[in-house]
Structure formats: structure tokens, C-alpha cells
Backbone bond lengths (Angstrom), bond angles and torsions (degrees), N, CA, C in turn:
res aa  C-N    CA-C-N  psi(-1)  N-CA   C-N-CA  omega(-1)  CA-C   N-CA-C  phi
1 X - - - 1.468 - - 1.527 109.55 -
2 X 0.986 120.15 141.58 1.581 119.51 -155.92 1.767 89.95 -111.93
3 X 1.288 93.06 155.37 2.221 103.42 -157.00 1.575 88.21 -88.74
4 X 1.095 115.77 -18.31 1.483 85.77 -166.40 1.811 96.69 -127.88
5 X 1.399 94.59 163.54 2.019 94.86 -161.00 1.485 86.71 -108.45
6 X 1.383 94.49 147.53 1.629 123.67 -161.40 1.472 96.63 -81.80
7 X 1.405 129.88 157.91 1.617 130.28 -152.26 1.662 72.17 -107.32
8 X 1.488 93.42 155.63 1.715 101.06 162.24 1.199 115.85 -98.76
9 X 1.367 125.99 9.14 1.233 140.71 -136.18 2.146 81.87 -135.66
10 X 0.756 105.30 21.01 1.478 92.55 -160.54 1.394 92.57 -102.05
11 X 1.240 149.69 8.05 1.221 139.19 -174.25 1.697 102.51 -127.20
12 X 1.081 122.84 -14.86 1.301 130.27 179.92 1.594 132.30 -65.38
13 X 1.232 129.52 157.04 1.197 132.28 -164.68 1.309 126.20 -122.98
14 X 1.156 144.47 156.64 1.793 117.24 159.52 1.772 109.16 -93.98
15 X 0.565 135.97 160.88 1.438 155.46 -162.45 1.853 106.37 -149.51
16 X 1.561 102.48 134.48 1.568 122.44 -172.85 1.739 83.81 -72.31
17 X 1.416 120.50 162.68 1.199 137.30 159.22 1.662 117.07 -90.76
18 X 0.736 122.59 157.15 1.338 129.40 151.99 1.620 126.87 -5.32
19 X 1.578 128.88 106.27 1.135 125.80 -169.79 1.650 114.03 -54.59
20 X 1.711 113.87 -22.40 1.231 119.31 -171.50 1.112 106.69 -77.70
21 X 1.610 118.92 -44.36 1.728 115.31 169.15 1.377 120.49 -74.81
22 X 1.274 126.05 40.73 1.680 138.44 164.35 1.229 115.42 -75.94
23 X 1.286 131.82 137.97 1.455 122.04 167.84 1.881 100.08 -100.85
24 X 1.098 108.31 125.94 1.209 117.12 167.66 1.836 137.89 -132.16
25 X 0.939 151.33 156.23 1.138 173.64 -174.09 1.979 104.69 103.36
26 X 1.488 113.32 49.60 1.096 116.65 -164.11 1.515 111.26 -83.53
27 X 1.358 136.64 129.90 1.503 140.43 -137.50 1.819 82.08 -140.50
28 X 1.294 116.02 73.58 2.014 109.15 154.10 0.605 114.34 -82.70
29 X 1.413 116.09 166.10 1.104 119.13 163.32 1.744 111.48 -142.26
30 X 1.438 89.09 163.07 1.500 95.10 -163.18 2.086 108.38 -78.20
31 X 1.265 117.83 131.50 1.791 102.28 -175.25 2.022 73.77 -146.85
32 X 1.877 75.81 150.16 1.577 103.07 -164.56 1.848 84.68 -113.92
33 X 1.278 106.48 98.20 1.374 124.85 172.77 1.569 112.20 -173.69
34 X 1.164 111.33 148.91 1.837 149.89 176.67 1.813 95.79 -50.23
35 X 0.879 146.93 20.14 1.519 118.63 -143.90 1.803 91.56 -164.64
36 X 1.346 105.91 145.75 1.686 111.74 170.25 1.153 120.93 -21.87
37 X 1.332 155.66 139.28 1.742 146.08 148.91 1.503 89.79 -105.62
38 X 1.483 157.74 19.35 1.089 160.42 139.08 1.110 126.91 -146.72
39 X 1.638 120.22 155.73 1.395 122.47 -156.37 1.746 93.56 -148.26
40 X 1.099 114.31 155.24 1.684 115.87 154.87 1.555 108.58 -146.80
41 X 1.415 130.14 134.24 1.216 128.17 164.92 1.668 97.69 -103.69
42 X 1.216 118.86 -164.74 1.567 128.03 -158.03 1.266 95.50 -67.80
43 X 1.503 111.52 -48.14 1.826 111.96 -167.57 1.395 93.93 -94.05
44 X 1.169 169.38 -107.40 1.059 140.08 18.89 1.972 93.32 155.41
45 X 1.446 122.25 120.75 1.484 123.72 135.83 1.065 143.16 -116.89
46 X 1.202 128.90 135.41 1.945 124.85 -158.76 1.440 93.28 -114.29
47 X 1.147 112.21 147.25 1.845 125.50 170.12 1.311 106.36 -162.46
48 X 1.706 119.97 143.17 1.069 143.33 157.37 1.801 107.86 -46.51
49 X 1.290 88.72 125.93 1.971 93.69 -173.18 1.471 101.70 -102.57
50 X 1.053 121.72 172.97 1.647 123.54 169.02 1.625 131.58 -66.75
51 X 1.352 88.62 4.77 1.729 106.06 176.70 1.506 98.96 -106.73
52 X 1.392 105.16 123.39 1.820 82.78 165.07 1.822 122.07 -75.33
53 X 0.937 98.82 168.16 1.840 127.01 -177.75 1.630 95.59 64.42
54 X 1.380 133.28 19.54 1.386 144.45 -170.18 1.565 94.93 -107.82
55 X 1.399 115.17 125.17 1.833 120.80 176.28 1.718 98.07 -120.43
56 X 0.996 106.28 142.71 1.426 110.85 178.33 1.419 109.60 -102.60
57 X 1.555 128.16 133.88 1.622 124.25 -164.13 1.186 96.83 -109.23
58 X 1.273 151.92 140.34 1.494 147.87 158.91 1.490 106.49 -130.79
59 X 1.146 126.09 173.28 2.022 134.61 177.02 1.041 102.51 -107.52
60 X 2.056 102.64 111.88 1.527 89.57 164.26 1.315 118.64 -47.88
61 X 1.298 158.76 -16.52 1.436 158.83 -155.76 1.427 103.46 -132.53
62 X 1.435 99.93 140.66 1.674 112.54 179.93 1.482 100.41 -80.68
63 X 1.587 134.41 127.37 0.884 164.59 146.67 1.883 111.60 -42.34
64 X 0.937 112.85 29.14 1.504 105.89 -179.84 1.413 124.54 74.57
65 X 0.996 118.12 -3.82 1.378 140.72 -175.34 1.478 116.22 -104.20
66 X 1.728 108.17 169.51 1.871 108.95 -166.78 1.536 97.61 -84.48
67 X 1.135 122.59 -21.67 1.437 115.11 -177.78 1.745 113.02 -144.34
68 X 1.264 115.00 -179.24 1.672 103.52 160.78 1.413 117.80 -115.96
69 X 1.147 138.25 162.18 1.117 134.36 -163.79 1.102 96.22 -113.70
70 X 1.631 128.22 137.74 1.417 127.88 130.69 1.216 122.19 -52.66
71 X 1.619 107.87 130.65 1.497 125.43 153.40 1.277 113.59 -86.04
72 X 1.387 132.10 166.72 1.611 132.81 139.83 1.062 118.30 -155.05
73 X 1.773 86.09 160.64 1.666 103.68 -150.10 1.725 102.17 -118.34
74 X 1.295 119.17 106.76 1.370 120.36 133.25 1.078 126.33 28.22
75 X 1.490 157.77 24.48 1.906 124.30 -157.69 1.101 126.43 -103.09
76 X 1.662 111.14 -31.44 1.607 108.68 177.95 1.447 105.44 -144.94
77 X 1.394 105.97 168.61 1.716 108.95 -176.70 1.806 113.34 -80.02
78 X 1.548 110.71 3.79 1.565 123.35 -161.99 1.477 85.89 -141.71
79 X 1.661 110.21 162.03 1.159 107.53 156.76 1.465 138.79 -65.09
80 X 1.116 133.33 154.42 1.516 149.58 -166.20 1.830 87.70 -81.28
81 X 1.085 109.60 140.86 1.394 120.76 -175.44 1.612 99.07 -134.18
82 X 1.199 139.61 4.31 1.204 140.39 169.82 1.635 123.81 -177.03
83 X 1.326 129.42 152.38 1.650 117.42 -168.45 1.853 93.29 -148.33
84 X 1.016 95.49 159.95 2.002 87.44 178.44 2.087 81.21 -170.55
85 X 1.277 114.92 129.80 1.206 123.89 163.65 1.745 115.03 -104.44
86 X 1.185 111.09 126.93 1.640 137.34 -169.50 2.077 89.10 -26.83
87 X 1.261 126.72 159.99 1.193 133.86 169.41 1.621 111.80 -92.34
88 X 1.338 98.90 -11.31 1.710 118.33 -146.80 1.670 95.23 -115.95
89 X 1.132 120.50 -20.41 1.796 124.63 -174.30 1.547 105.84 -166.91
90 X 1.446 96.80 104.13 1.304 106.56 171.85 1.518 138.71 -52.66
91 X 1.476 100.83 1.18 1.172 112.28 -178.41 1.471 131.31 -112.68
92 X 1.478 83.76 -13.08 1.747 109.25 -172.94 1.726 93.99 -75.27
93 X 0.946 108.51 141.56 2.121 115.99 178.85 1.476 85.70 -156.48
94 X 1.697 107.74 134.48 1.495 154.52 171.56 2.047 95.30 -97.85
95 X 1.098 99.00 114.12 1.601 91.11 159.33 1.810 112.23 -132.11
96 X 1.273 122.44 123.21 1.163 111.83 176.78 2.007 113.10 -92.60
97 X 1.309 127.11 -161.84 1.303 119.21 -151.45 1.390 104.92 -169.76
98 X 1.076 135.77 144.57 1.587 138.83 148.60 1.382 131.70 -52.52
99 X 1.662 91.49 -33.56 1.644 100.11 162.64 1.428 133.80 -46.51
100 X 1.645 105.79 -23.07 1.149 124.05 169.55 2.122 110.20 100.93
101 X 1.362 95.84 29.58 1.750 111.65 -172.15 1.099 101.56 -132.85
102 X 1.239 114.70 138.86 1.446 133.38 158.68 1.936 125.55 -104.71
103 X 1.064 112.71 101.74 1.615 111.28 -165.23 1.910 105.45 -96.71
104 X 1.250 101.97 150.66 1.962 98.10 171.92 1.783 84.47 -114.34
105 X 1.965 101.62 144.93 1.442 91.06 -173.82 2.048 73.41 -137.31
106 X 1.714 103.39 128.28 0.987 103.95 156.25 2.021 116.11 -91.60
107 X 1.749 100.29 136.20 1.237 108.09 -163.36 1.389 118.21 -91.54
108 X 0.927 145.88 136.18 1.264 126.79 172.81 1.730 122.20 -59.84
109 X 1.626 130.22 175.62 0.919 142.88 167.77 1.823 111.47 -60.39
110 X 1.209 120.86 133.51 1.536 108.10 174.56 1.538 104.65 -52.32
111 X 1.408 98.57 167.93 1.510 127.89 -156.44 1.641 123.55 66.28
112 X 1.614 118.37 -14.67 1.297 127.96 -171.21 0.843 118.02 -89.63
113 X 1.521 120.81 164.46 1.794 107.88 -179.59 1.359 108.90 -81.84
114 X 1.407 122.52 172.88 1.297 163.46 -156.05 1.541 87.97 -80.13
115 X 1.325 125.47 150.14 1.330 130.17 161.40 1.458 117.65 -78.53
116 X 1.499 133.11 133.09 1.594 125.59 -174.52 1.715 107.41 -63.45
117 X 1.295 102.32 -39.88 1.789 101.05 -173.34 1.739 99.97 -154.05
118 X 1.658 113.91 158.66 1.223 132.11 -177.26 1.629 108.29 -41.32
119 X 1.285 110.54 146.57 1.672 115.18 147.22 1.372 110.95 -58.18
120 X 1.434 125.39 -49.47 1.466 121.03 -171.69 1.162 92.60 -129.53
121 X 1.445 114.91 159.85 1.895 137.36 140.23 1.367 115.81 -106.96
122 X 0.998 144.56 122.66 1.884 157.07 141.73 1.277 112.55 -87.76
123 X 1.511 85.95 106.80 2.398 87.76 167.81 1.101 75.65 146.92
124 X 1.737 95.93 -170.31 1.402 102.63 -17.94 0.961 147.83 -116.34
125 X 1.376 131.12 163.65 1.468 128.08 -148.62 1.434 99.21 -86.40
126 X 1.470 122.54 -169.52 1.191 138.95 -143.09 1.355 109.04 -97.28
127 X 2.181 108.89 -30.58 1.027 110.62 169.75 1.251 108.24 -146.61
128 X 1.370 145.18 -171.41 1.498 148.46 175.23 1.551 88.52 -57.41
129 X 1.843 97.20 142.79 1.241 112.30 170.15 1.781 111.20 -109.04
130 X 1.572 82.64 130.99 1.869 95.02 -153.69 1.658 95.51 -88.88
131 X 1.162 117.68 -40.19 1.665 104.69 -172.38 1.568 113.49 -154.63
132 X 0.791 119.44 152.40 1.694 130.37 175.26 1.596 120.33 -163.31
133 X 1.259 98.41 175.66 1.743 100.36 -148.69 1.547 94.65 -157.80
134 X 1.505 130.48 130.78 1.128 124.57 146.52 1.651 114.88 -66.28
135 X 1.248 103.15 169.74 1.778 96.59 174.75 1.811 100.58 -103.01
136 X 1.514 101.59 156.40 0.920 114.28 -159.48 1.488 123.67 -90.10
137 X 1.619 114.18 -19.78 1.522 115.26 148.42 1.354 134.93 -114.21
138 X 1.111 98.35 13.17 1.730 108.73 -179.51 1.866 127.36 -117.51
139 X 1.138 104.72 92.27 1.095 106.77 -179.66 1.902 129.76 1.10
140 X 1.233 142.11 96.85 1.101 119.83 149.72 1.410 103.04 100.85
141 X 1.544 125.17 -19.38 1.748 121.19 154.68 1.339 136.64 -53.46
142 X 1.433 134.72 103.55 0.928 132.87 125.13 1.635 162.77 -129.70
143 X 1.351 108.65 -178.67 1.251 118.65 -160.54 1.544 116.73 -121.82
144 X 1.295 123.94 145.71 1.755 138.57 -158.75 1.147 96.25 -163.42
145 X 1.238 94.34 134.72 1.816 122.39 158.27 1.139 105.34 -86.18
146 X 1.818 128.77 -179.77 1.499 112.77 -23.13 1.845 115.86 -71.13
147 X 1.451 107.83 5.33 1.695 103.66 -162.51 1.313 99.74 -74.47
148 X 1.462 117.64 -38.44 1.517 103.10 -168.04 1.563 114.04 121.37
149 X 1.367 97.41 -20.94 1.618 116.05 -141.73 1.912 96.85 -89.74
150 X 1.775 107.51 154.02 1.537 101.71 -178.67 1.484 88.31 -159.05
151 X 1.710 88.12 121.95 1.394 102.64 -172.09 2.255 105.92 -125.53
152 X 1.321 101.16 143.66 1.571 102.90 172.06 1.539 126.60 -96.16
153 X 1.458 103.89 133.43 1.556 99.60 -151.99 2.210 91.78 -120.25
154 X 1.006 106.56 156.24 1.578 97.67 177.15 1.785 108.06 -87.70
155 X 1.371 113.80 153.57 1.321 103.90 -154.76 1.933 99.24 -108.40
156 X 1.395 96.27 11.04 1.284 109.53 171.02 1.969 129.00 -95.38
157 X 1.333 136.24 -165.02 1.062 101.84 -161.99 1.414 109.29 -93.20
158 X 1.668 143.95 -0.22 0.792 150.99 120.31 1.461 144.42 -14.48
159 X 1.508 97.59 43.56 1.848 97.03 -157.56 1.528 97.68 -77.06
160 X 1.223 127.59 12.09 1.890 98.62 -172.26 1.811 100.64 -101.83
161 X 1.464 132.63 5.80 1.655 124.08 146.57 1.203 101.45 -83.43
162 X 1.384 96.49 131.90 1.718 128.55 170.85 1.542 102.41 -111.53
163 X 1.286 117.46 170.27 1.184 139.50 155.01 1.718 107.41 -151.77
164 X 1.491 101.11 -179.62 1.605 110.01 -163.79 1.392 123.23 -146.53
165 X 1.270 157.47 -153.12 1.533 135.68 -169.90 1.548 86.55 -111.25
166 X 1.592 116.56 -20.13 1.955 105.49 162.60 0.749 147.38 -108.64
167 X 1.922 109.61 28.84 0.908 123.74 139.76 1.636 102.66 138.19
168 X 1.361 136.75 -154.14 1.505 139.98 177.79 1.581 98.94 -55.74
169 X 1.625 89.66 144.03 1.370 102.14 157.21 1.374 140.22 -91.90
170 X 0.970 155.34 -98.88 1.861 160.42 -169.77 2.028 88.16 158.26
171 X 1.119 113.46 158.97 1.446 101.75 166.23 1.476 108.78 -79.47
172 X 1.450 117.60 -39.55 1.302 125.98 171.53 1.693 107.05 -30.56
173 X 1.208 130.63 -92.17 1.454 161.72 153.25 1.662 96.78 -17.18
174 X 1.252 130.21 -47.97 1.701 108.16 179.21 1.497 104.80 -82.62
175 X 1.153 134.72 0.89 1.578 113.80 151.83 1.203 128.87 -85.95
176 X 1.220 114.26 14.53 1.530 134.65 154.15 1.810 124.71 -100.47
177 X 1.154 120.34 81.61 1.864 97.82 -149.31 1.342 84.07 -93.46
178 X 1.352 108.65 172.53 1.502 131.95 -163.87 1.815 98.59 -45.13
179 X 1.121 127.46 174.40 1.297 142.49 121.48 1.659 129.78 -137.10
180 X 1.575 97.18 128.90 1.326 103.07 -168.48 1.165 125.43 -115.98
181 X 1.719 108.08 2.26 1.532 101.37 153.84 1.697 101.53 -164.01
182 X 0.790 134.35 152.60 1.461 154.43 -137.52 2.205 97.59 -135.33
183 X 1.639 122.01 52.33 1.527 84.67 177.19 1.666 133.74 -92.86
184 X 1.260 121.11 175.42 1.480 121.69 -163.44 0.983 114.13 -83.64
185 X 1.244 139.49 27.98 1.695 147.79 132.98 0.814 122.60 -147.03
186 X 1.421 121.70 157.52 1.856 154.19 162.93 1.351 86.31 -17.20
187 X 1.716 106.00 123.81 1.392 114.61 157.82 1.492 101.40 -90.33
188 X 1.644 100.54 160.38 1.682 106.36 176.04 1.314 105.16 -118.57
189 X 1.359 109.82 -27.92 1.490 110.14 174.73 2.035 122.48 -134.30
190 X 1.122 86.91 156.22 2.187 79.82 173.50 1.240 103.73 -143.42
191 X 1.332 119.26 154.91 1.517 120.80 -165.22 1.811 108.75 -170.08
192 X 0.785 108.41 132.13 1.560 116.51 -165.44 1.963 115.40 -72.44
193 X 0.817 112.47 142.34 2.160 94.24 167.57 1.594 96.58 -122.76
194 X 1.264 121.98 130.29 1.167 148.13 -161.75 1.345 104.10 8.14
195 X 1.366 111.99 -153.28 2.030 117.42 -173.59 1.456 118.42 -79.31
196 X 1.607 120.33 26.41 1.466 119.95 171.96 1.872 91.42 -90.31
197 X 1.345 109.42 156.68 1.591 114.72 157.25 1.375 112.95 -61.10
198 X 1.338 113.90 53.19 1.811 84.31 179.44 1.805 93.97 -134.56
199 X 1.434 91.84 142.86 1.558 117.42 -161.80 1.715 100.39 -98.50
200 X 0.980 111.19 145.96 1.666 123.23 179.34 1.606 105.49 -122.40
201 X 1.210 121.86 113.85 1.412 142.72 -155.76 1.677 104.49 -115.32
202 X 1.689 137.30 122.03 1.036 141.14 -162.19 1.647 91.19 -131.81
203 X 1.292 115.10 118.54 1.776 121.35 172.53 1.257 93.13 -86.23
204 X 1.312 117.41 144.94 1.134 157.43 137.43 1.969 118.44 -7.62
205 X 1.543 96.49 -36.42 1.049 104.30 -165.63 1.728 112.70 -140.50
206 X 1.369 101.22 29.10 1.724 104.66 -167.25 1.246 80.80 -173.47
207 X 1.858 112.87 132.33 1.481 124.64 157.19 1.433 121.54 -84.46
208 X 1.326 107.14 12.22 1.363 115.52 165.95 1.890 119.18 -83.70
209 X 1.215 98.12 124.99 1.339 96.86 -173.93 1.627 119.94 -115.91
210 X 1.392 117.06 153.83 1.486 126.78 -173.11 1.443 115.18 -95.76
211 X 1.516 121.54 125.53 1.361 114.95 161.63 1.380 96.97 -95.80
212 X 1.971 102.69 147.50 1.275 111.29 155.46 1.435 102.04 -128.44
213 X 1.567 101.82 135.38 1.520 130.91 169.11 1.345 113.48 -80.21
């Protein structure tokens, strides 16, 4: 009897869909950074366009219509070096930047327009921010390199109250969010371990990696 059970899945293939369900007139663009160049939440896909700091918005779902249209959105004066949309609100999108800013942009519903400017700005930091990540079971956490830093944002349309792991903020004081660890190189990657705040940090140049608590 053999230890391990045979996949049923083991003969299977992927197969293209339907030329009609294609999204097309798609404009990437190529960016030399550590960090997402595409994203999809339930409603919703984000991609790096051929303009830098330019994200292209499309519906995961066809709208009744022969095709979907790209939108695009505006975000930074440099290219976007990373994007991660909330797990918790499909609409909420984190984009970080070279410019050295990190913005939260609530999106509208497909068919709607584009937002003129961010819910929030953060920065800027000291250097281009290479990657960030909401966390994946906890409401409203996140986390960005290179600071180290992990701050809680509300996932409603009210993003400028913060709070922090010590407790309420001031509005003054939540545009400063915590920082709890500072490390000595370029992260390449961040990644969460279950529902504590603590971030797992990968340098650039060492497979040794950092938890911060």
C-alpha cells in the first residue's frame, strides 16, 4: 500500500477560457522592484501600467458588457514598487512607491469613477518603499519595508483614526504609526505567521530572516 494518496487531480490540465472572457487592451509595464506588479481582490484588479506611478483598475467580473474597460489611477510621482489590497475590504488598496510614500486609496465600485487623491499619505520614509502586505486575519494591519514599521488603519471609509499595539491614538500621533524594528537591509520579502502582528522580513542579501513582534 503506498503512504501517500494519489492526487485526483493528477491527470488534469489548465485550459485558456473563452476568447470573449479576455481582458484586453492591457498597457504593463515593466518596474524593476521586490514587490507585486499585480493584485486582485474579489471585485477588483490592480496592475502596474506602462506609465510609472500609473495602476490600471479593471473588474474582476464582466459588467454586462462585450468587454471590460481599463481605468487608471494616478498614485505616485515614481513608480509603484508594490500594491496589496485589504483581505477585509475589497476596495481598500495600499500602494507603496520609490518616491518614498505609501498611500491607502479607497476604490470605488466598478463602473464608478476613479478617486481624485488617496484616503491617506505615509512618508516619507528614508528610502523607496519596497514591499508591504496587509495581514491576513486581522482586521486593518499593516506592514512595509524598509522601516520595519506596522501600523493599524480602519478598513472603513474613515482612514485618518489610527490606533497601535499601545493603545489609542491622538490624530496628531496616528500619522506617526508605531515602529518596532528598524533592520539593516533592503527587505525583499514580508509575510505574516498566523494572527499575532508579527512580520517576517527577508534581506535582499541573506536567507536569514527577522521576526518582528
Amino acid at each position: 500500500m503506498s503512504r501517500f494518496k494519489v492526487s485526483k487531480f493528477r491527470h488534469t490540465e489548465a485550459r485558456l477560457s473563452r476568447r470573449e472572457s479576455w481582458i484586453s487592451d492591457i498597457r504593463a509595464g515593466t518596474t524593476l522592484s521586490c514587490g507585486n506588479h499585480i493584485k486582485s481582490s474579489c471585485s477588483l484588479i490592480a496592475f502596474n501600467s506602462d506609465h510609472p506611478g500609473v495602476l490600471g483598475i479593471v473588474p474582476l467580473e464582466d459588467q454586462g458588457e462585450e468587454r471590460r474597460h481599463v481605468t487608471h489611477l494616478g498614485c505616485h510621482s515614481d513608480l509603484v514598487t508594490d500594491l496589496d489590497f485589504s483581505p477585509f475590504d475589497d476596495f481598500l488598496l495600499a500602494t507603496g512607491s520609490a518616491d518614498r510614500t505609501m498611500k491607502l486609496w479607497r476604490l470605488p465600485a466598478p463602473g464608478q469613477e476613479l478617486p481624485s487623491g488617496p484616503g491617506l499619505v505615509l512618508g516619507p520614509e528614508d528610502t523607496r518603499v519596497e514591499v508591504l502586505q496587509f495581514h491576513p486575519t486581522v482586521d486593518g494591519i499593516l506592514s512595509w519595508q524598509p522601516m520595519g514599521t506596522w501600523c493599524r488603519v480602519l478598513s472603513g471609509a474613515g482612514m485618518e483614526h489610527w490606533t497601535s499595539n499601545s493603545g489609542s491614538l491622538t490624530p496628531e500621533q496616528s500619522l506617526r504609526p508605531c515602529r518596532v524594528h528598524r533592520p539593516t537591509r533592503t527587505a525583499r520579502t514580508a509575510g505574516w505567521h498566523g494572527q499575532a502582528p508579527r512580520n517576517t522580513l527577508c534581506p535582499l542579501d541573506s536567507t536569514r530572516c527577522v521576526n518582528m513582534k
